[in-house]
C-alpha positions in Angstrom: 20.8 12.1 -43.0 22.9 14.4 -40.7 23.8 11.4 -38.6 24.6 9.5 -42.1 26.8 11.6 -43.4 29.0 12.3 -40.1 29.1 8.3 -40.1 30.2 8.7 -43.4 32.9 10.7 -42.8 34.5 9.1 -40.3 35.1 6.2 -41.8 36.2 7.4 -44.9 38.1 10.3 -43.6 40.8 8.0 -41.8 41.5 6.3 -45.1 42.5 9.8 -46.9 45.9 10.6 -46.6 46.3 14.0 -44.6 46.2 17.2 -46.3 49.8 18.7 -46.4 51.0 21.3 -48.5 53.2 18.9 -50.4 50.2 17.1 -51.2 48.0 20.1 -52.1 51.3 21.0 -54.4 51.3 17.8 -56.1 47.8 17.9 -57.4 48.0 21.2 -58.0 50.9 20.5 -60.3 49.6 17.4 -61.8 45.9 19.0 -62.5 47.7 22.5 -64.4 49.7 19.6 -66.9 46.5 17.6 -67.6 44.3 20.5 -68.2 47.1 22.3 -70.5 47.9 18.8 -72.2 44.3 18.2 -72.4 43.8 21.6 -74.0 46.8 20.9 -76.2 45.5 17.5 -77.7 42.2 19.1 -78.2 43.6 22.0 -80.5 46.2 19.4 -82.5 42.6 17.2 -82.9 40.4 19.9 -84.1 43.4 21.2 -86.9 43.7 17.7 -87.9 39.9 17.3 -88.0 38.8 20.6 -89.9 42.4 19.9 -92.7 41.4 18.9 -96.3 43.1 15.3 -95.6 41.5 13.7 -98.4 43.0 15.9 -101.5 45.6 14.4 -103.5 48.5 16.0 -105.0 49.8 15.5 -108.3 53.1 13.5 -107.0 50.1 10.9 -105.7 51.2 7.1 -106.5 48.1 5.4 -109.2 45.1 4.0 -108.3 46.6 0.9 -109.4 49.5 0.7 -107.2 52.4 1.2 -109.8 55.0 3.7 -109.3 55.7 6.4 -112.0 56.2 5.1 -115.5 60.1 4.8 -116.9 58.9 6.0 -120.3 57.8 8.7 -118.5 60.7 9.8 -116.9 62.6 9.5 -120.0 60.6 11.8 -122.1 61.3 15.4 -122.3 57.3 15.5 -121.9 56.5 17.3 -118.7 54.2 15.8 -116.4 50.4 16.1 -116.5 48.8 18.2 -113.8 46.1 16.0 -112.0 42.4 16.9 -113.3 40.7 19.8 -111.8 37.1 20.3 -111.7 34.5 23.1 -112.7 35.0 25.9 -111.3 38.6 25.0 -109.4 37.3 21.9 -108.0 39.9 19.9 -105.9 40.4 16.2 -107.1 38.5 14.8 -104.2 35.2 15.8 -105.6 35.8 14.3 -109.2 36.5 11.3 -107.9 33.7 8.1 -108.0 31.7 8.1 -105.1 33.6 4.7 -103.8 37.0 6.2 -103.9 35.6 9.4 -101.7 34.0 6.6 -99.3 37.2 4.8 -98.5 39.1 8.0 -98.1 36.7 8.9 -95.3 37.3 5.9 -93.8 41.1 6.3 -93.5 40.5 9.6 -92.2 38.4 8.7 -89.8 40.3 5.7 -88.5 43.5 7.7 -88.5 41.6 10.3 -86.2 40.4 7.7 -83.9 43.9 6.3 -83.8 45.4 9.9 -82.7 42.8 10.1 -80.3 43.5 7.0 -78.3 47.3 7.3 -78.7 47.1 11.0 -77.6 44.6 10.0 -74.8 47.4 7.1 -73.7 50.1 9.4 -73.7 47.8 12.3 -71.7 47.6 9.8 -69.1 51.0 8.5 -68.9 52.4 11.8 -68.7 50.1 13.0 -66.4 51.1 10.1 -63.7 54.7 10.9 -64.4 53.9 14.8 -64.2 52.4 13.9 -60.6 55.6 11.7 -59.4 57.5 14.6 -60.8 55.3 17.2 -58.6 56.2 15.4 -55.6 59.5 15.6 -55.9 60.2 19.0 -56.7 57.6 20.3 -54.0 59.6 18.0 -51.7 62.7 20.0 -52.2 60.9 23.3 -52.3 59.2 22.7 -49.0 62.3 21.2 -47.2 63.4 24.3 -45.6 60.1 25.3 -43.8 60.6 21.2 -42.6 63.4 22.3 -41.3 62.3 25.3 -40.0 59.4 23.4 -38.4 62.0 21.0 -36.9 64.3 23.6 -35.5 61.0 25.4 -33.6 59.3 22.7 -32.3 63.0 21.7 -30.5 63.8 25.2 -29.8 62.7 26.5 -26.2 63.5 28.9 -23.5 66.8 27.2 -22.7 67.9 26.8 -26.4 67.3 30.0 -27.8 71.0 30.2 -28.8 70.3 28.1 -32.2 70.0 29.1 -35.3 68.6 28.1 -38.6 71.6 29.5 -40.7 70.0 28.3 -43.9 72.0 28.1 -47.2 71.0 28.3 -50.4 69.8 31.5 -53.0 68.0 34.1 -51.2 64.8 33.7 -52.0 61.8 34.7 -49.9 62.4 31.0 -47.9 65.7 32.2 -47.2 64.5 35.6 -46.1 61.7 33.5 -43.7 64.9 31.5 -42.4 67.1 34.8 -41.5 63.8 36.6 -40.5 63.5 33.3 -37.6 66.9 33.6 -37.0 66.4 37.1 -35.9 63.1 36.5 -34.1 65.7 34.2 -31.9 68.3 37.0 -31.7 65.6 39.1 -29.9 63.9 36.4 -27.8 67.1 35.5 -26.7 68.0 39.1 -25.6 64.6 39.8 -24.0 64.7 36.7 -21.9 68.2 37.2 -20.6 67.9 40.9 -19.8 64.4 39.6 -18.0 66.5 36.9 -16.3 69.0 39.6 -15.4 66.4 41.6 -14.1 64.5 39.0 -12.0 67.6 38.2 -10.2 68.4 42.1 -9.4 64.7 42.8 -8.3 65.1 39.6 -6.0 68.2 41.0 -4.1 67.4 44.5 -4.2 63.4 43.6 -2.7 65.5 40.7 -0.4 67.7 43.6 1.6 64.9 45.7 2.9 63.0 42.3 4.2 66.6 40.9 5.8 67.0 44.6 7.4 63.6 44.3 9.1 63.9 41.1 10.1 67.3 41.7 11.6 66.4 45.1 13.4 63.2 43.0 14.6 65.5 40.4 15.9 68.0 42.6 18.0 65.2 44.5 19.6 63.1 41.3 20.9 66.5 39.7 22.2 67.6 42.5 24.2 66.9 41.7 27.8 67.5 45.6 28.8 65.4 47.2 25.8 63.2 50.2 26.9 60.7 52.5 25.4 63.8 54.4 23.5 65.5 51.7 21.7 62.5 49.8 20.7 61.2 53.0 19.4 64.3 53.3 17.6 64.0 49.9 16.5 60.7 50.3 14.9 61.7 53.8 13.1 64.8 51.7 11.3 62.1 49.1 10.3 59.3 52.0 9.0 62.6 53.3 7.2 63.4 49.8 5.5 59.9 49.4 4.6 59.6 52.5 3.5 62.5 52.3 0.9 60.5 48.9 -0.3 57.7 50.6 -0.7 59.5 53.2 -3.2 60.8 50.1 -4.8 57.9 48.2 -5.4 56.4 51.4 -6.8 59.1 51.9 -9.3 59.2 48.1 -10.2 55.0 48.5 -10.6 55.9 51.9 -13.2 58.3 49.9 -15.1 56.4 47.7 -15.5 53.3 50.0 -16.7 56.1 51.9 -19.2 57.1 48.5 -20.9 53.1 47.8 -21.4 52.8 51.0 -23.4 50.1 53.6 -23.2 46.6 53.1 -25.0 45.2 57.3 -24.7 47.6 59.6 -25.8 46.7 63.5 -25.2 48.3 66.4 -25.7 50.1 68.3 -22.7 52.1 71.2 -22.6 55.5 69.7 -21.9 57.0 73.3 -20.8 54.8 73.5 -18.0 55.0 70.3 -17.2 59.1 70.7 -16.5 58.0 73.6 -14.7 56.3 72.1 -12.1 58.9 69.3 -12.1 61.7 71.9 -11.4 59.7 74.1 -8.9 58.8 71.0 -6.8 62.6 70.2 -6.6 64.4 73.5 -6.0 64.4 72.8 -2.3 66.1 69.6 -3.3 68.8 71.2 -5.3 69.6 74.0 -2.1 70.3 70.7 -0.1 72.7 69.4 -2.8 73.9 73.2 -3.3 73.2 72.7 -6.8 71.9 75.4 -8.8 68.5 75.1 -11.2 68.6 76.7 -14.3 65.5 76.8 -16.9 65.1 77.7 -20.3 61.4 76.9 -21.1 59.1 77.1 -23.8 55.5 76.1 -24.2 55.9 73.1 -26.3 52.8 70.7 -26.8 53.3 66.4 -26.7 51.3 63.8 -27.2 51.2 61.0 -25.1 50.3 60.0 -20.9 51.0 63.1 -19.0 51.5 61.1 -15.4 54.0 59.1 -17.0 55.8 61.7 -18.7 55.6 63.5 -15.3 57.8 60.7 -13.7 60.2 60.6 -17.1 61.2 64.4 -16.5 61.4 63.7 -12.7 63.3 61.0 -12.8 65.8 62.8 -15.1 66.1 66.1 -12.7 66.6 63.5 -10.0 69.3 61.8 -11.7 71.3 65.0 -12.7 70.5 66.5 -9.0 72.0 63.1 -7.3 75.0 62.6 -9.6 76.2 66.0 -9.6 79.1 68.0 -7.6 78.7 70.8 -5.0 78.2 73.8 -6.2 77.6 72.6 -9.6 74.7 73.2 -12.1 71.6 71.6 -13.7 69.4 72.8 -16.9 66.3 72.2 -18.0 65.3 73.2 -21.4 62.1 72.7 -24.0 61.9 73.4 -27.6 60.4 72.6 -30.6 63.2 71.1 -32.9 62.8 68.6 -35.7 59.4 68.5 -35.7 59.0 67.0 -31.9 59.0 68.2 -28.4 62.2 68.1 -27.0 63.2 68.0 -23.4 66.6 68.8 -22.7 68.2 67.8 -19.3 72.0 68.8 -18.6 74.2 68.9 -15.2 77.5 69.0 -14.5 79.5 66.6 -12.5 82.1 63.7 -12.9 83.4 62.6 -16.1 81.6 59.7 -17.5 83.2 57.3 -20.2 81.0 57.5 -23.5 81.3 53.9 -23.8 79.8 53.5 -20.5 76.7 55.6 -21.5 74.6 52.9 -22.1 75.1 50.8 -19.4 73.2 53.5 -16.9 70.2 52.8 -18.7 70.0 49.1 -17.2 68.1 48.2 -14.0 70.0 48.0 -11.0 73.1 49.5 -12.6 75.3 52.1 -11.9 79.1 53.3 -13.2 81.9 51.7 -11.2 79.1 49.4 -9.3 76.8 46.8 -11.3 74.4 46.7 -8.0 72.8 49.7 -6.5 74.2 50.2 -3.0 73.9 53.8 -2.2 71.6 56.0 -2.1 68.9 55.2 -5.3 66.9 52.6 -6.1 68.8 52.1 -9.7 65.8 52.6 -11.9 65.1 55.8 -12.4 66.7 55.1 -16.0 65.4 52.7 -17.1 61.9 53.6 -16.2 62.7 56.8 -18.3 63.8 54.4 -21.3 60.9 52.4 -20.8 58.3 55.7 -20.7 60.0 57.1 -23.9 59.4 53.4 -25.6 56.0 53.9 -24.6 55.4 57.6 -25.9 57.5 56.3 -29.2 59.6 59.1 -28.3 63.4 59.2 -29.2 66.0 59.2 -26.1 69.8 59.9 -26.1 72.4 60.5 -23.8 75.7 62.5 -23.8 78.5 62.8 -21.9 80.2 66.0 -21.6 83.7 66.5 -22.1 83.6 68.6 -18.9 81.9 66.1 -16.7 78.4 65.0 -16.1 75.8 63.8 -19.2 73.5 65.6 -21.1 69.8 63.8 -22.0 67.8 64.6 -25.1 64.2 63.3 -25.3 62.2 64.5 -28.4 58.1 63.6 -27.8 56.0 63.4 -31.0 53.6 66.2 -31.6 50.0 65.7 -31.2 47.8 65.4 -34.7 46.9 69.2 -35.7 43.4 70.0 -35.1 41.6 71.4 -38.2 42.4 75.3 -37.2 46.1 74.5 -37.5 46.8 76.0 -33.6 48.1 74.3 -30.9 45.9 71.8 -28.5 44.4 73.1 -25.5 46.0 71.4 -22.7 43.1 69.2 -21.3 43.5 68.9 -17.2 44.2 65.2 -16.0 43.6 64.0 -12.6 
């Protein structure tokens, strides 16, 4: 029987038309008029059944066919009321038993004669209802046909299109605009990773050509000794040394931009304290001074990478600073979130030029990084506050330099209503 029915199916199944949602629209509109017509017909049949159709009023022609009498309508003599019957009975039952009989038989054959005219017209309708239901659910579904068209054509290279559908907004409008801005992003995210792919090639591309060439000059020096070629190979450990740090920060932006799936409380005040006591030897070398101001704050998220965010930003403000000038770090609790706070003094930066540090491989004045830096010490601080869903901004002073505000989201309060104990992490 299995094997019957599977038989069956396939050859039936190639004969059925396939199941779209015009279709499915169509018989859904054509079986909601014939059950309501149905239902309709049904009540007009049962009032005409169950009405008294056989009772005759007195304005009723005679038995023998003749119209009202002229002497009649001449008289001043009212006319007579029909008979009634004991008791209030109607004229149907005083009538002989053969009149009754032939009144039952119009009735019935005029019942039998609404039901197959109603029954005809049920049907016709109900054939027109479902040419009808085609139509309209052809010009209701005709922009998700077009929506259909547009994505099935659309691809990496043509991300540029749009829908731009016209018409009342209504929710296929708002699916139409809500494409049109899924493309808007794509388009954005794939450029910026196009952009980034071609900086990452050039910046990992001049470490390898600078090994390559220091390799070069040493081999084809006929008078190299033990000096230069160990001089040589230093300059090549330094080059891949410098790749190294690249590949590293390319490897944590790339763990940032994946997002975090533990987040645990730290103390985010102590954390910037180790940060700034690991790098006060730093800031005598740039004769910058470190100043502090903080408080024992508790966040929520990956404590290694927020390590890196708050190094990153003393790094930044240490590197892009003057002699002799200044950097402060700061905690608080403000707004209901930890908040890091990372100032420094330096050269004037244009606000409208704020943003663009935060993209790879950029830098003020130079859209490559060339000096000293790898030129994504931002954006992996961008990407790690994405991560923690914490919010990011950045200032520039009217003095000179930038200040950057990063407010972490507190971790859920434990049932006591105190603050998490920081839990160690390797």
């Amino acid at each position: 029987m299995p094997l019957l029915s599977r038989l069956t199916n396939r050859l039936t199944n190639p004969l059925l038309p396939r199941r779209t949602v015009r279709l499915k629209l169509t018989l859904l509109y054509g079986a909601l008029f014939l059950v309501s017509g149905a239902a309709l017909l049904t009540i007009t049949y049962l009032l005409v059944l169950n009405s008294d159709g056989g009772s005759l009023s007195g304005g009723q022609s005679a038995p023998d066919g003749g119209g009202t009498r002229p002497a009649e309508t001449a008289g001043s003599t009212p006319p007579v009321p029909p008979p009634q019957g004991r008791g209030g009975e109607s004229t149907r039952d005083v009538l002989p038993a053969q009149a009754r009989e032939i009144m039952e038989l119009q009735r019935d054959a005029v019942l039998d004669d609404l039901l197959v005219q109603s029954a005809i017209a049920l049907a016709l309708m109900s054939v027109i209802s479902i040419a009808l239901g085609w139509v309209v659910s052809g010009r209701i579904l005709r922009p998700l046909r077009t929506i259909t068209a547009a994505a099935r054509d659309i691809s990496a290279t043509s991300l540029h299109q749009r829908l731009a559908l016209d018409g009342p907004s209504d929710e296929l409008k708002e699916l139409g605009d809500t494409f049109d801005g899924l493309l808007g992003r794509l388009e954005t995210s794939f450029e910026a990773q196009r952009r980034f792919v071609a900086n990452a090639s050039h910046e990992l591309r001049t470490p390898l050509a600078r090994q390559r060439t220091l390799g070069q000059l040493a081999l084809s020096d006929p008078d190299a000794d033990v000096e230069s070629l160990r001089a040589a190979h230093e300059r090549i450990l330094a080059a891949g040394s410098q790749q190294e740090r690249l590949i590293e920060a390319l490897l944590t932006l790339a763990r940032s931009n994946a997002g975090i799936e533990v987040s645990r409380p730290f103390d985010l005040g102590r954390l910037a304290q180790e940060v700034v006591a690991a790098r006060r030897t730093d800031a005598e070398q740039w004769l910058v001074t470190l100043r502090c101001s903080l408080s024992a704050t508790f966040a929520a998220g990956h404590r290694p990478l927020a390590e890196r965010l708050v190094i990153n930003l003393v790094d930044n403000a240490l590197r892009h600073n003057e002699p002799y000038g200044w950097v402060e770090v700061a905690t608080a609790d403000a707004h209901g979130r930890a908040v890091l706070t990372v100032a420094n003094s330096g050269p004037g930066v244009p606000p409208s030029a704020v943003d663009q540090i935060f993209q790879p491989f950029q830098r003020l004045g130079d859209p490559r990084t060339n000096g000293e830096g790898l030129g994504l010490g931002l954006s992996i601080v961008q990407a790690i506050a994405a991560a923690h869903d914490a919010t990011l901004a950045a200032e520039a002073r009217p003095e000179g330099g930038l200040v950057f505000t990063v407010g972490f989201p507190h971790p859920p309060a434990n049932g006591s209503g105190t603050a998490p104990q920081q839990q160690p992490e390797r």
